[in-house]
ZATOR-368387 format. One record per residue (C-alpha): residue in one letter; residue number from 1; x, y, z. Coordinates in steps of 0.05 Angstrom, whole numbers, plus 5000, padded with zeros to 4 digits. Example, Ala and Ser with C-alpha at 12.3 -4.5 7.8 and 13.67 -1.06 7.14 Angstrom:
% ZATOR-368387
@bati->A dolo->1 c1->5246 c2->4910 c3->5156
@bati->S dolo->2 c1->5273 c2->4979 c3->5143
***
This chain:
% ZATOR-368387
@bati->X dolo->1 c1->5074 c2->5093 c3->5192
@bati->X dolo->2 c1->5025 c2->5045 c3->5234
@bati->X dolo->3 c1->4961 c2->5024 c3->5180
@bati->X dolo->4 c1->4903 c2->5014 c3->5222
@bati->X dolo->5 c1->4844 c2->4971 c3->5219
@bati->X dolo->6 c1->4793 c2->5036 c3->5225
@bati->X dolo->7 c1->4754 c2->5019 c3->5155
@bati->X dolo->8 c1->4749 c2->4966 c3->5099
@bati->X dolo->9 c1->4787 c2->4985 c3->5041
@bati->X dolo->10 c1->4751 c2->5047 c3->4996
@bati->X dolo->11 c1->4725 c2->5015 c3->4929
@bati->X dolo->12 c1->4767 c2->5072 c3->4899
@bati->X dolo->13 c1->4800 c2->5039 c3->4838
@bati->X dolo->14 c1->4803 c2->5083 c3->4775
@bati->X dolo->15 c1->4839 c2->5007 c3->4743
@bati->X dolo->16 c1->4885 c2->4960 c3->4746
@bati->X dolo->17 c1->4950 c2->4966 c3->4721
@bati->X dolo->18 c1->4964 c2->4905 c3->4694
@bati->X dolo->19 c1->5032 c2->4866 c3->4665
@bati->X dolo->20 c1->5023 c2->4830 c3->4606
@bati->X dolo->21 c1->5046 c2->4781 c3->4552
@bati->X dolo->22 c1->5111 c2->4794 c3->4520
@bati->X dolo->23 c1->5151 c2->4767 c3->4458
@bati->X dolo->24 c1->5184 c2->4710 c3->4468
@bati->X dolo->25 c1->5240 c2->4722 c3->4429
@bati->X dolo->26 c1->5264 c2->4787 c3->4475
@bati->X dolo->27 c1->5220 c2->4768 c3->4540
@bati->X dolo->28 c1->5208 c2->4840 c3->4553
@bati->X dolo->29 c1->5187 c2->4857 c3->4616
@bati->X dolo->30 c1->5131 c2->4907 c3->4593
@bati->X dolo->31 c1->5060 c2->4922 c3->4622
@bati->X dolo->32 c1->5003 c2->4927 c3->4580
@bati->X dolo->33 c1->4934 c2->4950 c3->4593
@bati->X dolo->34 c1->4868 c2->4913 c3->4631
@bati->X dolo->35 c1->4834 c2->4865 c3->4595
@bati->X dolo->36 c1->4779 c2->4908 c3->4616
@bati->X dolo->37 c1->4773 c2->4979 c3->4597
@bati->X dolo->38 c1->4768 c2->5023 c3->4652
@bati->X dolo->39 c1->4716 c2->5085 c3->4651
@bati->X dolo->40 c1->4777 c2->5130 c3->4664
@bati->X dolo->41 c1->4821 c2->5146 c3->4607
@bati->X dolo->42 c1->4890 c2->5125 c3->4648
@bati->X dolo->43 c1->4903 c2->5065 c3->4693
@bati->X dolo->44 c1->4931 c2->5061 c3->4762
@bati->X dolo->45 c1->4927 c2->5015 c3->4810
@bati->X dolo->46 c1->4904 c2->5055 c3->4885
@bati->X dolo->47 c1->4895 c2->5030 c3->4950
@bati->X dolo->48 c1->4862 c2->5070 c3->5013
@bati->X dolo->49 c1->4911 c2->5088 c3->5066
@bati->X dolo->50 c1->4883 c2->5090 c3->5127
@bati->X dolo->51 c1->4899 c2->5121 c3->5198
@bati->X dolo->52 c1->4955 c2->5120 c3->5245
@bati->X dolo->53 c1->4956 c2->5150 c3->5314
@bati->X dolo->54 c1->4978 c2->5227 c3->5313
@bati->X dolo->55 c1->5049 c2->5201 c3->5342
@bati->X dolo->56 c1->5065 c2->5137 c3->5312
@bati->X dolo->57 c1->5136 c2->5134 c3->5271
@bati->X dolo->58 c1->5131 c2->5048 c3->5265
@bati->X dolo->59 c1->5074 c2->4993 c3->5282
@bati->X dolo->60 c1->5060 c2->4984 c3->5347
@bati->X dolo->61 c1->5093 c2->4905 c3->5363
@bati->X dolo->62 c1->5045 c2->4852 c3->5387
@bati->X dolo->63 c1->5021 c2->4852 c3->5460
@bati->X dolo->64 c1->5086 c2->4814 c3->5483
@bati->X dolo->65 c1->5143 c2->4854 c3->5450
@bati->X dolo->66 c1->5204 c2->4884 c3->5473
@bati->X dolo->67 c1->5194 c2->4952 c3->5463
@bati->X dolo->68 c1->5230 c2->5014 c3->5488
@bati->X dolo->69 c1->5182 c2->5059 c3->5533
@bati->X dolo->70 c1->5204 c2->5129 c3->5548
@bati->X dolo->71 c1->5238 c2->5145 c3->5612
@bati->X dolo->72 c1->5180 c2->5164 c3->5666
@bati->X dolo->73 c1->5219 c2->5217 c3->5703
@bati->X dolo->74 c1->5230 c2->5247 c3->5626
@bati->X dolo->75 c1->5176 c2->5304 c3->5627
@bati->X dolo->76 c1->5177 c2->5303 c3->5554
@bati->X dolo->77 c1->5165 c2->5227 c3->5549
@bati->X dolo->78 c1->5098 c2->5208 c3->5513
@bati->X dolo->79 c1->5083 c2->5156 c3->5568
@bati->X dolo->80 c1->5018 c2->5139 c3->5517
@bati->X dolo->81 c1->5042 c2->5128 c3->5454
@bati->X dolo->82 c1->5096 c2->5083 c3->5495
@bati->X dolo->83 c1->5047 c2->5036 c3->5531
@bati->X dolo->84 c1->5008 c2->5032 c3->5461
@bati->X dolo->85 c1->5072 c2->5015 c3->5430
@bati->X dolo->86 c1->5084 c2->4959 c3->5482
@bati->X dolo->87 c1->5013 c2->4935 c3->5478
@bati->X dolo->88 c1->4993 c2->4953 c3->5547
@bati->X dolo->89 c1->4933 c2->4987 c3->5514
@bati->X dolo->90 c1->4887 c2->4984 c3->5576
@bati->X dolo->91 c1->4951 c2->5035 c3->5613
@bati->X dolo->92 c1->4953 c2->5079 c3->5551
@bati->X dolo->93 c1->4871 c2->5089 c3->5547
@bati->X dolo->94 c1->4877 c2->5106 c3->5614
@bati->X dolo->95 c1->4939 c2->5156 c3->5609
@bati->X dolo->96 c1->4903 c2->5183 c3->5549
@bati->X dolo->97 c1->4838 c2->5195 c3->5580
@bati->X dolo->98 c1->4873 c2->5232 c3->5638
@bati->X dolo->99 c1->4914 c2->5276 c3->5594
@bati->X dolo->100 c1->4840 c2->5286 c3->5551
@bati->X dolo->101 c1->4800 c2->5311 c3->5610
@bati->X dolo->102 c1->4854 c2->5342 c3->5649
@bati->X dolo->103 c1->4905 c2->5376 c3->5593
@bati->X dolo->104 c1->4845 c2->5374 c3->5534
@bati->X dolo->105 c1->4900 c2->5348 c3->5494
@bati->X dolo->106 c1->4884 c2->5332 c3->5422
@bati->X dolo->107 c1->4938 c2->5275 c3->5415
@bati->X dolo->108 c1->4903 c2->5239 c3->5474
@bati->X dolo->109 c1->4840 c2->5251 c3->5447
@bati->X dolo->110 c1->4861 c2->5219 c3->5377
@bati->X dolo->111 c1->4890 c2->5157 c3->5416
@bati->X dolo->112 c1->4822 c2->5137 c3->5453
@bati->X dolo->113 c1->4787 c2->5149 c3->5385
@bati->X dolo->114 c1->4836 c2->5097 c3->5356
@bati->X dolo->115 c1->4829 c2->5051 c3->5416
@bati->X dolo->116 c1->4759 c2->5048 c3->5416
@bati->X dolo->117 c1->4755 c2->5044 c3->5341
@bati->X dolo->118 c1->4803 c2->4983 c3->5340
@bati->X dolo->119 c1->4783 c2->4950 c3->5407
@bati->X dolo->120 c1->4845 c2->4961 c3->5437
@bati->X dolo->121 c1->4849 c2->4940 c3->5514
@bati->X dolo->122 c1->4766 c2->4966 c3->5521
@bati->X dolo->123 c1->4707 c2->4946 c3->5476
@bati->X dolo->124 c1->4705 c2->4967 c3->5413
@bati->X dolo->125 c1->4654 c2->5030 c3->5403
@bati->X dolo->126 c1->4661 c2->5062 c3->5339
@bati->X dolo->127 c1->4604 c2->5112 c3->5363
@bati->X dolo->128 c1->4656 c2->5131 c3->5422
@bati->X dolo->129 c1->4712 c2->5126 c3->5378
@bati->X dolo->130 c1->4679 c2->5179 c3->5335
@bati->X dolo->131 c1->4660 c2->5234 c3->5396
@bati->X dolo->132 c1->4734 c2->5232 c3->5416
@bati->X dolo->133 c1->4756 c2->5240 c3->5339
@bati->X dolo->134 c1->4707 c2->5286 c3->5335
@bati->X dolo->135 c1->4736 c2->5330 c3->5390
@bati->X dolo->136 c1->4803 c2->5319 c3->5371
@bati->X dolo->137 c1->4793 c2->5350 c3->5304
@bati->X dolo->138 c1->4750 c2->5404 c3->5327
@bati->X dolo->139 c1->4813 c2->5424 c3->5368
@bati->X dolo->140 c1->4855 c2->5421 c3->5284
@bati->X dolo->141 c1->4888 c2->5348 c3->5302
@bati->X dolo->142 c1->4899 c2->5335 c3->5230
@bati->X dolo->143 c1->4907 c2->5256 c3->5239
@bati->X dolo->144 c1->4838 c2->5259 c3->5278
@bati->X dolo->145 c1->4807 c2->5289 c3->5218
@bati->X dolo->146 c1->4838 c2->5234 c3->5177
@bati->X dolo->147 c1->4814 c2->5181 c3->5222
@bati->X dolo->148 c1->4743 c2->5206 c3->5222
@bati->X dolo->149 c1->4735 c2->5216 c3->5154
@bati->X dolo->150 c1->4757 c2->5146 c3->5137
@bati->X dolo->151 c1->4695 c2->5125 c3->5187
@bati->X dolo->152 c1->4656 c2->5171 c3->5157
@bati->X dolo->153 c1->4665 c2->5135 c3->5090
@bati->X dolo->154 c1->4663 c2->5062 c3->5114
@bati->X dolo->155 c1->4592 c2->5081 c3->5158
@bati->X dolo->156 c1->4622 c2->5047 c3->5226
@bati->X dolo->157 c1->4583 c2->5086 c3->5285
@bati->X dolo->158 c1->4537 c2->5112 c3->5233
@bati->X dolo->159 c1->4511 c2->5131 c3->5162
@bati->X dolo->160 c1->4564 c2->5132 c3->5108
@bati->X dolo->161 c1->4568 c2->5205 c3->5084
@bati->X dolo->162 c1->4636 c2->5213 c3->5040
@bati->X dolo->163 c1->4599 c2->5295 c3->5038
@bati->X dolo->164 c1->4629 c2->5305 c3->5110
@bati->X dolo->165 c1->4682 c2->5253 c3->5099
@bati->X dolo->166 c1->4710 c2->5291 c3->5038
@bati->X dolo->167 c1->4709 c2->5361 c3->5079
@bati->X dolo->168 c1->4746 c2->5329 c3->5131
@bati->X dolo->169 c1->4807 c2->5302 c3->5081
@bati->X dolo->170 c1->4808 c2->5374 c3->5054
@bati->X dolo->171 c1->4823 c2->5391 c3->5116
@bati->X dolo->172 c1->4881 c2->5349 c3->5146
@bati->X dolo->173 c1->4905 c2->5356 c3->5073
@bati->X dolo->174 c1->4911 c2->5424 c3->5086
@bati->X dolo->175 c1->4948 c2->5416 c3->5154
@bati->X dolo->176 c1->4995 c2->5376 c3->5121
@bati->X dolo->177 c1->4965 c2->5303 c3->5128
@bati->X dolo->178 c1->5001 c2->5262 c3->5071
@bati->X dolo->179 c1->4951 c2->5205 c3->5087
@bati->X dolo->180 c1->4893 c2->5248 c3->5080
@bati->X dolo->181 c1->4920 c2->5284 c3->5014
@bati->X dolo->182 c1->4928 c2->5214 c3->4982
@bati->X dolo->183 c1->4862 c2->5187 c3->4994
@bati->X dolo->184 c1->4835 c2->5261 c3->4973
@bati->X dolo->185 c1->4874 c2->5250 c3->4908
@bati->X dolo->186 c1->4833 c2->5169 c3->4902
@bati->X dolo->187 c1->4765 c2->5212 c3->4907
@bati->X dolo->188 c1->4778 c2->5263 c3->4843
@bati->X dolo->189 c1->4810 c2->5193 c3->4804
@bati->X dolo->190 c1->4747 c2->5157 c3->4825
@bati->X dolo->191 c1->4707 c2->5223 c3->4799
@bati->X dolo->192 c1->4645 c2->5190 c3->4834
@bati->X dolo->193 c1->4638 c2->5228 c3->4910
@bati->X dolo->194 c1->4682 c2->5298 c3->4871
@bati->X dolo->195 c1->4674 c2->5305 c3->4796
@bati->X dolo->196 c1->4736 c2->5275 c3->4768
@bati->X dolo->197 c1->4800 c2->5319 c3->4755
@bati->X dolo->198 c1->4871 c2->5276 c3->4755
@bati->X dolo->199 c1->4912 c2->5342 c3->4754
@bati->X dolo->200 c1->4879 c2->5357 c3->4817
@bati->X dolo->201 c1->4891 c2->5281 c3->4841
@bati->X dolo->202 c1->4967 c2->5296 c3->4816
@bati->X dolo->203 c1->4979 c2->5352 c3->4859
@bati->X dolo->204 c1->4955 c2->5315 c3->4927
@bati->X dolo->205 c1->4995 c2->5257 c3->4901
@bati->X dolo->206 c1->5050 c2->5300 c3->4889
@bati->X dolo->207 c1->5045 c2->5339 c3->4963
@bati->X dolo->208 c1->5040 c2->5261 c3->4990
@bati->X dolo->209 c1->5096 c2->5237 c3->4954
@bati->X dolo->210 c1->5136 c2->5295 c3->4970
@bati->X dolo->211 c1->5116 c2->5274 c3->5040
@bati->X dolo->212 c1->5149 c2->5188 c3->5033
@bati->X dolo->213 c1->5086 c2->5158 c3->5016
@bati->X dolo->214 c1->5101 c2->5092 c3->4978
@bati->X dolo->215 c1->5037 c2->5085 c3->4951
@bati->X dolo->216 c1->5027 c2->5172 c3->4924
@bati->X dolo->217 c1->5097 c2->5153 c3->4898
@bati->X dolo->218 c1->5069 c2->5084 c3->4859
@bati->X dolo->219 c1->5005 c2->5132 c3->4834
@bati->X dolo->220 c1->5044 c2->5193 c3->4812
@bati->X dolo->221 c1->5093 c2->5155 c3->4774
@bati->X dolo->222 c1->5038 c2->5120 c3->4738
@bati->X dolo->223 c1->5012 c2->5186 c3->4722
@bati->X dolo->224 c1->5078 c2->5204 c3->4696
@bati->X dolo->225 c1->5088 c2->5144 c3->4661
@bati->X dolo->226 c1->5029 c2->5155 c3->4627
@bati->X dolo->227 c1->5019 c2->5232 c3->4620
@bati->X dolo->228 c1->4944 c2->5237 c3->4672
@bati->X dolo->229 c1->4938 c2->5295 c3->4702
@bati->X dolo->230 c1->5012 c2->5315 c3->4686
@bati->X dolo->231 c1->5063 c2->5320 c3->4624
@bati->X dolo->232 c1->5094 c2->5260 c3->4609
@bati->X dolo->233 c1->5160 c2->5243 c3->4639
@bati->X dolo->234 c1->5187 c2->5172 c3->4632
@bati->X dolo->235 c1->5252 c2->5190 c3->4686
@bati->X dolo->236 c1->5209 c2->5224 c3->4741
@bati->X dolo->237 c1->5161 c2->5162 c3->4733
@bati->X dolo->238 c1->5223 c2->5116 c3->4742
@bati->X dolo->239 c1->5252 c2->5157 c3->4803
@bati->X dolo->240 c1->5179 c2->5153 c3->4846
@bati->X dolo->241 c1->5181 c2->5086 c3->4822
@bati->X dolo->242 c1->5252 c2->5073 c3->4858
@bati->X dolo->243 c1->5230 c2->5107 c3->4918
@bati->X dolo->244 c1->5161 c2->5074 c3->4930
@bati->X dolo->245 c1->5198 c2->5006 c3->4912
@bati->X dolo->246 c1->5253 c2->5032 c3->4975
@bati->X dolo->247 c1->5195 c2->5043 c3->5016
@bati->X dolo->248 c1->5174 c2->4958 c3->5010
@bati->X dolo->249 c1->5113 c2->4975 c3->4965
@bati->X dolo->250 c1->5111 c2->4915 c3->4916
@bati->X dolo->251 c1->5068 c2->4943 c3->4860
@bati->X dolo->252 c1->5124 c2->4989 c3->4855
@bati->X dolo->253 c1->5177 c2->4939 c3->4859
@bati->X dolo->254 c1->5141 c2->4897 c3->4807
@bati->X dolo->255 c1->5150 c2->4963 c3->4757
@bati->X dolo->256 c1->5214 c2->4985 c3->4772
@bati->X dolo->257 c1->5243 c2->4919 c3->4763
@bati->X dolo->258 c1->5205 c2->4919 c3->4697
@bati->X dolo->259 c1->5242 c2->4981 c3->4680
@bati->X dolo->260 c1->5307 c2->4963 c3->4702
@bati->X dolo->261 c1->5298 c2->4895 c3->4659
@bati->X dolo->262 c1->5274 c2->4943 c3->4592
@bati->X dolo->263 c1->5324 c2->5002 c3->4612
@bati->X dolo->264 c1->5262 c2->5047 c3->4609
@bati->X dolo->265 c1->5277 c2->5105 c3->4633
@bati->X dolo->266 c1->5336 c2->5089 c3->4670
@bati->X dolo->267 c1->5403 c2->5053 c3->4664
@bati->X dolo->268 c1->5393 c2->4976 c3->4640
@bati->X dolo->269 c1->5401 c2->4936 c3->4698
@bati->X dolo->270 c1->5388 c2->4859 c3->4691
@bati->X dolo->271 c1->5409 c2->4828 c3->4759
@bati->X dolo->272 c1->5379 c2->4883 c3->4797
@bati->X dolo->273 c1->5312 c2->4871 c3->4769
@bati->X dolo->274 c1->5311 c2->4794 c3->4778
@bati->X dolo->275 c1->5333 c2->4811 c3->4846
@bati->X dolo->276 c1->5270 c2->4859 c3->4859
@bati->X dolo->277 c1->5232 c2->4808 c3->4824
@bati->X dolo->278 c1->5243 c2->4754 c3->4869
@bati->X dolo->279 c1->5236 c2->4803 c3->4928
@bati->X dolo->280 c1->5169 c2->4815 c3->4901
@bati->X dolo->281 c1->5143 c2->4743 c3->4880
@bati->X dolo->282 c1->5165 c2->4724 c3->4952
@bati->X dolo->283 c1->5112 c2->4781 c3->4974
@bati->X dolo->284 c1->5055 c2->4741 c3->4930
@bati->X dolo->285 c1->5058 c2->4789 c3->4875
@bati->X dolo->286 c1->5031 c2->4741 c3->4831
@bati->X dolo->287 c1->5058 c2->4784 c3->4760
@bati->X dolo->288 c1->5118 c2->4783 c3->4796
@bati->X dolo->289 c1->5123 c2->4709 c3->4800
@bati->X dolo->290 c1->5111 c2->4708 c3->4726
@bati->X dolo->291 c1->5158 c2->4756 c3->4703
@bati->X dolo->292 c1->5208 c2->4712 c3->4748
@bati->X dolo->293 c1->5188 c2->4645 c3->4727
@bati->X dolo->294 c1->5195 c2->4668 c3->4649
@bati->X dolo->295 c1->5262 c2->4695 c3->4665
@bati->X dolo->296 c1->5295 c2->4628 c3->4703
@bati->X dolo->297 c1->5253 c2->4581 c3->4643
@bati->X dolo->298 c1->5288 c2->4622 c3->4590
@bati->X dolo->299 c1->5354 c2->4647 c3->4619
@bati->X dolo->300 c1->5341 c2->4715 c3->4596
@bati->X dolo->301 c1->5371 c2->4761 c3->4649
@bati->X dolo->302 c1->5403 c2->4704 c3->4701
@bati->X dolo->303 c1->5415 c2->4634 c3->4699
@bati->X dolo->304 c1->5370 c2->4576 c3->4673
@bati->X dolo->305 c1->5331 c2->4542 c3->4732
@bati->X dolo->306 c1->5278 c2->4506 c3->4705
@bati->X dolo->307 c1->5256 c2->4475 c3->4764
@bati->X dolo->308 c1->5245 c2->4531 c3->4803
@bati->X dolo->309 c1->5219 c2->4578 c3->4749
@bati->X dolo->310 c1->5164 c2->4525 c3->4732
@bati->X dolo->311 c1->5151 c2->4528 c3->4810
@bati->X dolo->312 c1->5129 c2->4599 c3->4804
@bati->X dolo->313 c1->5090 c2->4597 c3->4747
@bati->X dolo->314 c1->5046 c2->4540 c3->4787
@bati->X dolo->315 c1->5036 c2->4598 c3->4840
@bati->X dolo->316 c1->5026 c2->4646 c3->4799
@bati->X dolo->317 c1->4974 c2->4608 c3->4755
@bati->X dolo->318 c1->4942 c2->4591 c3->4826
@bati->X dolo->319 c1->4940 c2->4661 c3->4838
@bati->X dolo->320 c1->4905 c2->4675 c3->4762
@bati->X dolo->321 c1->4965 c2->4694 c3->4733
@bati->X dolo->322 c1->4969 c2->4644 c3->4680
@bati->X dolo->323 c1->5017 c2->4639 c3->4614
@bati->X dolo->324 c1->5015 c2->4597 c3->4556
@bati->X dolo->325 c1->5090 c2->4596 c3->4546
@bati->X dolo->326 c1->5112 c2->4566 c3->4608
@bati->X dolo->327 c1->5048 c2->4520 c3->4601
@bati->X dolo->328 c1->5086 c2->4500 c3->4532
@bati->X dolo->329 c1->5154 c2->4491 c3->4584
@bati->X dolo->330 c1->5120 c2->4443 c3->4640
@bati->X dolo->331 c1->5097 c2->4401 c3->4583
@bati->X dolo->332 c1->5166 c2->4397 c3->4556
@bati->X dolo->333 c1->5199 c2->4390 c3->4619
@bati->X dolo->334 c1->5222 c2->4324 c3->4640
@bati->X dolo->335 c1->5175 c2->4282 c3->4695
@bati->X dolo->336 c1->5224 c2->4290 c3->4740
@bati->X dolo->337 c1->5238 c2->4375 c3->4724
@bati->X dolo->338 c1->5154 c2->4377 c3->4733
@bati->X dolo->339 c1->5159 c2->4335 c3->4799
@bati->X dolo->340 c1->5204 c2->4376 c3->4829
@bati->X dolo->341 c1->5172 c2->4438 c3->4806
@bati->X dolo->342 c1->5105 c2->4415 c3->4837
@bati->X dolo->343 c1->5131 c2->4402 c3->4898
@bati->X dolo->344 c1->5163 c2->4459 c3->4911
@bati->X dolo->345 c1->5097 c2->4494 c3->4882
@bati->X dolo->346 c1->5062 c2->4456 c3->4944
@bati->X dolo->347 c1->5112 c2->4474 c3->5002
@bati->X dolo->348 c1->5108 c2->4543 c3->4984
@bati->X dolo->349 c1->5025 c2->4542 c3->4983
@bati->X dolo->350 c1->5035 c2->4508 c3->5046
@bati->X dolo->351 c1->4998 c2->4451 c3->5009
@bati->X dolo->352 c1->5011 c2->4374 c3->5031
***
């Protein structure tokens, strides 16, 4: 589902799940907890979702893309959403604005909301952007409510006020808005704007999950993992944690190949995690480039490949993710093993 640009990112964390030091000897792939205690009792890593046009199934392709428009002589055509998907924004604001005045159709309404909000073929004007939200949802568009509460939050075309914002997610939640329900559930983890209650946050993660989002799946399953909110269950953790990782999210990906490496909670599977690990370290995931690099130094779960596991320990040590062990295995490498390593290091910083 299309992520818009509507608001800067909630500073909702509850903690950071982090993935830490291992022994040696058995290089397990196991996560251990912030170097900085959270003030919640459980840690999971959350990021804001926010909103998507009322009709969107995939991101809309840049300006220039092939895309396929529905038929005109097909009545039931969305000629809108298929002139936003092609990026002929200026002919969808103004197919949307007719079908707004003439038709008073919500959908419509929640499309020139998102192309004001996003300056998309017209100046941006989020206090615009808000009046046609604002109508949208009065007329139950559950993905207008969404939309506007996220502005509500951020303060674009106004005062913040996460009050309003937090009736409106109730809302759309209610209507069925997965997006809304997830960023419901980061409130009552956050326990700052709604007093803090995880087995509430686990039931809207649950409805969102229930629902394909990749990132409710990557919060449940840390709830599960850990027992907030819900009882303890190390397989249903595992199983959100395979279906988030489907879905391309790469915190997930990091902990299911963690998982798969440990056999926690599912079937031992070796080459299937180094292969989600390298999926994930070429996505930046900087704990994912460590877990990798200590596998191809060591040999522990695929082939020795010194060169390029010391590569991704450079990148991941420029990315903070530093470890003294493969520190101890650049010194020992060769000149030439360290060379090589650096150099690749460079290319893939896009360093000279």
């Amino acid at each position: 589902m299309t992520l818009l640009r509507l608001a800067r990112p909630l500073a909702i964390v509850a903690s950071i799940l982090m993935l830490g030091e291992s022994a040696l000897a058995q290089l397990q792939l196991t996560p251990q907890t912030a170097d900085t205690p959270s003030k919640t009792s459980k840690s999971v890593k959350t990021k804001p979702i926010k909103p998507a046009p009322k009709t969107a199934a995939k991101p809309a392709p840049a300006p220039d893309a092939k895309a396929d428009a529905p038929a005109p002589d097909d009545p039931n055509a969305d000629l809108v959403y298929g002139a936003y998907q092609r990026g002929l924004y200026k002919t969808a604001f103004d197919l949307a604005m007719k079908r707004a005045q003439e038709n008073k159709d919500p959908a419509a309404m929640s499309m020139l909301g998102e192309l004001y909000a996003n300056s998309l073929g017209i100046k941006r004007d989020y206090g615009k952007a808000i009046e046609w939200y604002q109508r949208a949802a009065d007329l139950g568009d559950r993905e207008a409510m969404f939309a506007l509460a996220m502005l509500r939050i951020s303060g674009h075309g106004g005062t913040p006020d996460r009050a309003v914002a937090v009736k409106l997610l109730a809302s759309s939640a209610k209507l069925g808005e997965p997006k809304a329900a997830y960023n419901l559930a980061l409130l009552y983890m956050d326990g700052q704007t709604l007093p803090q209650d995880f087995k509430r946050a686990a039931e809207l993660l649950r409805f969102a999950a229930d629902a394909g989002s990749p990132e409710a799946q990557y919060a449940l399953a840390t709830f599960y993992k850990e027992g907030t909110g819900v009882e303890k269950n190390l397989y249903k953790s595992v199983r959100l944690l395979q279906a988030a990782s489907l879905a391309g999210n790469v915190d997930a990906e990091v902990e299911y190949a963690i998982a798969l490496f440990n056999g926690t909670g599912t079937e031992k599977n070796e080459a299937a995690a180094v292969s989600l690990l390298r999926k994930a370290a070429r996505q930046n995931s900087a704990i994912a480039q460590n877990r990798l690099a200590r596998v191809l130094v060591t040999g522990m779960g695929a082939p020795v490949d010194k060169v390029e596991g010391l590569k991704w320990h450079i990148v991941a040590k420029t990315a903070g993710k530093g470890d003294l062990m493969l520190d101890e295995a650049m010194a020992q490498a060769t000149s030439e093993e360290r060379d090589k390593a650096q150099s690749a290091a460079r290319r893939w910083l896009g360093l000279k």
